[in-house]
C-alpha positions as a printed NumPy array, in Angstrom:
array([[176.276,  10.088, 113.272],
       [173.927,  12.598, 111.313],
       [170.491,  10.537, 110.934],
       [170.909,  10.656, 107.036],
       [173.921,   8.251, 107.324],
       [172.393,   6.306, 110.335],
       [169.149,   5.663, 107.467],
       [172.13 ,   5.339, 104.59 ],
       [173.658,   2.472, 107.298],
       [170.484,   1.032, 107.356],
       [170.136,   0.913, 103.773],
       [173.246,  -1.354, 103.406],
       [171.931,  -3.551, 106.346],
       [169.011,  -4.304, 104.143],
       [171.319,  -4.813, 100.944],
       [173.727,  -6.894, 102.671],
       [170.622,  -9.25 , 104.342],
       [168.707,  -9.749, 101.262],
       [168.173, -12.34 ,  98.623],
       [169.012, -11.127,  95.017],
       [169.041, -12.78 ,  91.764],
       [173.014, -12.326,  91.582],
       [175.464, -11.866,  95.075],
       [175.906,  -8.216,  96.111],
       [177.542,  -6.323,  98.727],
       [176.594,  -2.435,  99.689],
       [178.332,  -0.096, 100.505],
       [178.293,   3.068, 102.125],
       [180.093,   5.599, 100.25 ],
       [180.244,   9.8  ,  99.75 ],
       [181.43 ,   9.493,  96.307],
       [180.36 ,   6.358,  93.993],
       [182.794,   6.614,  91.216],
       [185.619,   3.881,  90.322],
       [187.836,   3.13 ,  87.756],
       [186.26 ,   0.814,  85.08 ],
       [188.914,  -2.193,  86.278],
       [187.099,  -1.81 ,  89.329],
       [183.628,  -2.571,  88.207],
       [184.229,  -5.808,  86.89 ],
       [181.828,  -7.15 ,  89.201],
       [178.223,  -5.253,  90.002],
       [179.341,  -2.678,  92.708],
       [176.157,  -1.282,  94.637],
       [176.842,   2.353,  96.79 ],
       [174.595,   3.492,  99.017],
       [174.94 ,   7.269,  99.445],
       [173.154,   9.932, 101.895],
       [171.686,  12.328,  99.317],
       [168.792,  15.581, 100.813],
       [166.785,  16.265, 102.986],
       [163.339,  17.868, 103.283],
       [161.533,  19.038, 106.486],
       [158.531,  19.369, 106.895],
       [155.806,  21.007, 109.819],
       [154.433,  17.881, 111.129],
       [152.609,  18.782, 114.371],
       [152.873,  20.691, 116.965],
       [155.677,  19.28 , 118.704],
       [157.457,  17.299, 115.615],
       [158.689,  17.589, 112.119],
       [158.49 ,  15.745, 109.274],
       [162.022,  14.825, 108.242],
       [162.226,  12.902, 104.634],
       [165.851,  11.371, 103.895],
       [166.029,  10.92 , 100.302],
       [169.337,   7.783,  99.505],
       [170.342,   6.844,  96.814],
       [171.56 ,   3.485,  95.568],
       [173.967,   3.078,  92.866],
       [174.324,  -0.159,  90.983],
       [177.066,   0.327,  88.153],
       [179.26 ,  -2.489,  86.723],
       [181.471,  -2.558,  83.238],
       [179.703,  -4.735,  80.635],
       [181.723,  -8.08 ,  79.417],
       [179.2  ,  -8.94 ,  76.204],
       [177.486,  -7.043,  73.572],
       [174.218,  -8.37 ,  73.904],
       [170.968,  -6.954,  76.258],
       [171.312, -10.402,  78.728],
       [174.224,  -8.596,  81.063],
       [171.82 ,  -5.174,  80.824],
       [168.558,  -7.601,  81.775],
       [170.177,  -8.867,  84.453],
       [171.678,  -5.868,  86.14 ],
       [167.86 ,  -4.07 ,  85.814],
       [166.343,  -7.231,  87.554],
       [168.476,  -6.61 ,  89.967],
       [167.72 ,  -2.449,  90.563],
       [164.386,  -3.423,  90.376],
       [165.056,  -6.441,  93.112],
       [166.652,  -3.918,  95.239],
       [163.661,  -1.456,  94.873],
       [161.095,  -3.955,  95.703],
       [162.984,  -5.214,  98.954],
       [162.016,  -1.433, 100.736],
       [158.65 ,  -1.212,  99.113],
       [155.649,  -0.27 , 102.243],
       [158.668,  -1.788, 104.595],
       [160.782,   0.245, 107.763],
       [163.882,  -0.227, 108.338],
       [164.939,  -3.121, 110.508],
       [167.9  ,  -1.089, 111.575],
       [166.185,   2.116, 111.643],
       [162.687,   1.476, 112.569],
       [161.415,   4.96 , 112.715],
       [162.15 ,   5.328, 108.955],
       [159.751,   4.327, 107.019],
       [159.964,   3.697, 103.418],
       [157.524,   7.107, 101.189],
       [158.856,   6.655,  97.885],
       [161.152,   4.781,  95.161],
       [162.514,   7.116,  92.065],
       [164.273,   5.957,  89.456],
       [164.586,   7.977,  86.55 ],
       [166.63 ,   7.481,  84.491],
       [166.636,   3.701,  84.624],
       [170.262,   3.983,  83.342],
       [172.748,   6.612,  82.609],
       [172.826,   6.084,  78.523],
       [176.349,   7.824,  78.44 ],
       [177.906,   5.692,  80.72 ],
       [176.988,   2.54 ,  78.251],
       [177.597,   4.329,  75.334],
       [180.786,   5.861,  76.214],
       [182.636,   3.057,  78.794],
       [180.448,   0.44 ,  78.62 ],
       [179.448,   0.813,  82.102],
       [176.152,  -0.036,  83.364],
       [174.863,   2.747,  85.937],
       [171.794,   3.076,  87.484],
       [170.63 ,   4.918,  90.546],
       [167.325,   4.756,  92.682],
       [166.768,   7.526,  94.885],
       [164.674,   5.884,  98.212],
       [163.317,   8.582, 100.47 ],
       [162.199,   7.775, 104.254],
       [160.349,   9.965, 106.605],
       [160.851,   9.543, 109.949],
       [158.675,  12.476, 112.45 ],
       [160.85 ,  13.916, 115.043]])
């Protein structure tokens, strides 16, 4: 496999092996889109997104692997508590590859966490979808 989805595989290892406030299973996934019946529970996608090299020496580059994670589920209630809960949760998910390699993927190491927006306001206004996405970038020198 390329090393972008070998660090995407690793990605879902992590996921899949962590704690969270609420159960969740990763994915690995080209294309994160579903049909709203299929987002009644919080569906998290893990998908290879760049790459950026780099000079790094004289005899290696400096490869960074930018991922993204997807979180998106369709909203049962009205009120901000569902929304609270699913941001916890991005923000769980960011914190568990903060200053950390991958077990999976040692040579990656974790550079930077971007997540901007922290939702996507037309997929709440228009399906009453929650959607957010963190982009994770790892270098790894080669």
């Amino acid at each position: 496999m390329a090393v972008i989805n070998d660090i995407a595989e690793a990605v879902v290892a992590e996921i899949n092996a962590g704690t969270f406030s609420q159960p969740v299973t990763a994915v690995r996934s080209y294309a994160p889109q579903y049909e709203l019946e299929e987002l009644a529970d919080c569906r998290v996608t893990v998908v290879p997104k760049g790459l950026a090299t780099l000079p790094g020496g004289r005899s290696h580059n400096q490869h960074d692997y930018a991922i993204d994670v997807a979180v998106q589920q369709k909203l049962t209630t009205a009120d901000n508590t569902e929304i609270d809960g699913l941001l916890t949760l991005v923000e769980q998910i960011a914190d568990a590859f903060r200053f950390r390699r991958l077990s999976s993927y040692p040579d990656a190491i974790w550079l930077k966490t971007e997540h901007e927006p922290v939702y996507a306001p037309e997929h709440l206004h228009e399906l009453r979808q929650f959607t957010s996405v963190l982009t994770l970038t790892f270098r790894v020198m080669r």
